[in-house]
C-alpha positions as CSV (number, residue, x, y, z in Angstrom):
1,X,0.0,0.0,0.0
2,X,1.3,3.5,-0.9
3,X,1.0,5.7,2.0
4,X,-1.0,9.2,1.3
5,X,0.4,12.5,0.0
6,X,-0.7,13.6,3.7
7,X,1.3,11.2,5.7
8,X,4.2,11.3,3.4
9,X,3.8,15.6,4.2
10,X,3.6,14.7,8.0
11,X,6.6,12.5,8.1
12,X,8.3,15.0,6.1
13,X,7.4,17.9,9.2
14,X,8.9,15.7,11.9
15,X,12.0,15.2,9.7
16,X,12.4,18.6,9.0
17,X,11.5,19.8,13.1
18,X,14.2,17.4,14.0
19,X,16.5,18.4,11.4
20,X,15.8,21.9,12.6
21,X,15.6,21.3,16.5
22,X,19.3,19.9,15.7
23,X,20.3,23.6,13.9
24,X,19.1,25.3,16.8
25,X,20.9,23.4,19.2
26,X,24.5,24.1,17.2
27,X,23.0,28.1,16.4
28,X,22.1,28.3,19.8
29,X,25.7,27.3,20.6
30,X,27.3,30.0,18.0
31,X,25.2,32.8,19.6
32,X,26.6,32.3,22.8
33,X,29.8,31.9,22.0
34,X,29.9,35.0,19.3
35,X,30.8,32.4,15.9
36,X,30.1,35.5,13.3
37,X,27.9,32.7,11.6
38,X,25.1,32.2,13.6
39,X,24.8,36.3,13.8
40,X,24.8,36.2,10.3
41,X,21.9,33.8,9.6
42,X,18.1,34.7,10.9
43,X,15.0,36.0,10.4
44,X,15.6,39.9,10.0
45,X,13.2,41.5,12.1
46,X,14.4,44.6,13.7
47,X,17.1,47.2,11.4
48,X,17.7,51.0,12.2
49,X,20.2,53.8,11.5
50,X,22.0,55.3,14.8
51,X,23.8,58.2,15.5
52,X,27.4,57.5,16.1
53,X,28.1,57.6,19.7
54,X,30.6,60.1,21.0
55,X,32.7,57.7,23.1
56,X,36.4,58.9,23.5
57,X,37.8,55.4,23.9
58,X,37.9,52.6,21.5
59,X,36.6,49.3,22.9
60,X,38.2,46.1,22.0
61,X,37.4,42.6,23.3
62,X,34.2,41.8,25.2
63,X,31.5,43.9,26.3
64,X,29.7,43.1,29.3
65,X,27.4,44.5,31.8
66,X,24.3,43.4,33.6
67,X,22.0,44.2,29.8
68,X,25.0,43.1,27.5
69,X,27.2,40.6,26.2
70,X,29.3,41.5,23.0
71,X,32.1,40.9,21.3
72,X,34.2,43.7,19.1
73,X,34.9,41.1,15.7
74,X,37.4,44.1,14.0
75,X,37.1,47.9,13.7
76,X,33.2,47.9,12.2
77,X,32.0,44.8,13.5
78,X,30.2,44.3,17.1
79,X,27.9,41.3,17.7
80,X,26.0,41.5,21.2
81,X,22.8,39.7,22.8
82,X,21.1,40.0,26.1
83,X,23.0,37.9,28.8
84,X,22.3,34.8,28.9
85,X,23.0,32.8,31.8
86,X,23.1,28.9,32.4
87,X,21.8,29.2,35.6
88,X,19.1,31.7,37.6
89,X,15.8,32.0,36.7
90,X,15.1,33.7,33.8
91,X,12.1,33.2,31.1
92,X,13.4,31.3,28.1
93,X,11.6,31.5,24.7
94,X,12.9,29.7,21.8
95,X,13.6,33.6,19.4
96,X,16.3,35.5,21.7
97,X,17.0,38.3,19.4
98,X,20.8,38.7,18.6
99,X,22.3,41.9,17.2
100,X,25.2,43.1,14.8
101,X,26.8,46.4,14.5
102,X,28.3,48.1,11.5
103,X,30.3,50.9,12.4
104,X,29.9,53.7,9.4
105,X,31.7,57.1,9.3
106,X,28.5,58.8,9.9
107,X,26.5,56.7,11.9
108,X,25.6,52.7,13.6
109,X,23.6,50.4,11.4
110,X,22.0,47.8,13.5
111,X,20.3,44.5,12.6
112,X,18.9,42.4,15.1
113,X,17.8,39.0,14.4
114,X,15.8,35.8,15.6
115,X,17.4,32.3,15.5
116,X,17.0,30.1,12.1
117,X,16.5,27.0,13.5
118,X,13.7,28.2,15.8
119,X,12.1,29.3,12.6
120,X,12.5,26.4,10.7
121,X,10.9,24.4,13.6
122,X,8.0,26.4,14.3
123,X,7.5,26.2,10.4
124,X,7.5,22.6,10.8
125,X,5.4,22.5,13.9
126,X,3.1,24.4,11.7
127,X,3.1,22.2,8.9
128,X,3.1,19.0,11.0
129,X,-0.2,20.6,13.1
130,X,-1.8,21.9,9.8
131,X,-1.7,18.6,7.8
132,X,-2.6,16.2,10.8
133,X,-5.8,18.3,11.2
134,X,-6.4,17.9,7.3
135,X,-5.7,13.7,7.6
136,X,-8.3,14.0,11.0
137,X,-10.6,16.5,9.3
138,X,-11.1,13.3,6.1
139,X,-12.8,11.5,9.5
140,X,-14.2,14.2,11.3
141,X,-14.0,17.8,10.1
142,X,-14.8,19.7,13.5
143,X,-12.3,17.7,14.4
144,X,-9.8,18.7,11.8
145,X,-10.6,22.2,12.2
146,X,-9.9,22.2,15.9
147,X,-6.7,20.3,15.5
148,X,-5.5,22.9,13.0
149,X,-6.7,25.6,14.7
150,X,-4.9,24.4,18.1
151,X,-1.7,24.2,16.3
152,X,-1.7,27.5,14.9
153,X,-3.0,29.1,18.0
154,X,-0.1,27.6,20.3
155,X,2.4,29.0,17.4
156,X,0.7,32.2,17.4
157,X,0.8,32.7,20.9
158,X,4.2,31.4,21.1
159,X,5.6,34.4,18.7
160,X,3.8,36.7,20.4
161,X,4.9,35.6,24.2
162,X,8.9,35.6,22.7
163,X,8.7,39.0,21.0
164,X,7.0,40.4,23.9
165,X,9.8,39.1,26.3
166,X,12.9,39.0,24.0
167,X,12.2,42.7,22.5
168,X,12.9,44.8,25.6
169,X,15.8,42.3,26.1
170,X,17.3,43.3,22.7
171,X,16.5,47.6,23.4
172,X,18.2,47.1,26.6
173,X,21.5,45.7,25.5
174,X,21.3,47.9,22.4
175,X,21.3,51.0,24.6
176,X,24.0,49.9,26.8
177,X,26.1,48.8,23.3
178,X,26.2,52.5,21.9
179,X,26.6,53.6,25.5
180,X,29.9,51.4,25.6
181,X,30.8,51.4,21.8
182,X,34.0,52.5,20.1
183,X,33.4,56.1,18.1
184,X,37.1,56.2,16.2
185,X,35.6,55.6,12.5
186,X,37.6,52.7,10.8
């Protein structure tokens, strides 16, 4: 027996979530160890022009305070997150928001980002949920509905609950990086 276009689709969202639940575990790694590659990759979702800070003395190194962790890569290039410790209580979600800094001659550009894998999971999640509410819609489609409806919900609510937490997290370390950063254009 051939299985169905909708299992072979729901097979295929658990392969891809694990694949992806994987990737988040290595990018989750990178961010907090500052490898330039997992600040590179992301869902873009915060980008803005700054003034250039009038620091007198250029900062090399780490960065770290009680709202930052960062790490000067050369002259134009700072990555920085919100601390995040191994221990203490502190709310988790699965989009910490990392940052990159470019310095320019007349000004910051900042990009702050939300972890691939954690997108690519929640993508999967979403097509996992949606397609096992279509298969258990064929049987019962109330049933269906509410499956697909449950998954998209927990998702939904999930964005909203990370962004809401990881936001203010990301502004804080932002304002404590161009209260720290190096002003001596490259």
């Amino acid at each position: 027996m051939i299985p169905s276009i909708g299992v072979m689709v729901f097979m295929a969202s658990v392969v891809a979530g694990f694949a992806c639940w994987a990737f988040a575990v290595v990018e989750a790694v990178g961010i907090w160890r500052f490898w330039p590659w997992a600040f590179r990759l992301g869902l873009r979702i915060i980008e803005r022009r700054l003034p250039r800070p009038m620091n007198p003395s250029p900062v090399t190194g780490r960065l770290d305070s009680s709202d930052l962790r960062a790490a000067v890569i050369d002259q134009t290039h700072i990555l920085f997150r919100a601390p995040m410790s191994a221990f203490g209580f502190r709310i988790r979600t699965p989009f910490p928001i990392h940052g990159a800094a470019t310095l320019e001659a007349d000004g910051v550009y900042v990009t702050g980002r939300i972890p691939l894998g954690a997108v690519g999971f929640l993508l999967a999640w979403i097509s996992g949920w949606t397609m096992g509410g279509v298969m258990a819609g064929s049987q019962v489609q109330i049933g269906g509905f509410g499956v697909v409806a449950l998954g998209w919900l927990f998702a939904g609510g999930m964005i909203i609950f990370s962004l809401s937490v990881e936001r203010p997290r990301f502004e804080r370390a932002l304002e404590a990086l161009v209260r720290d950063m190096p002003c001596n254009p490259a």
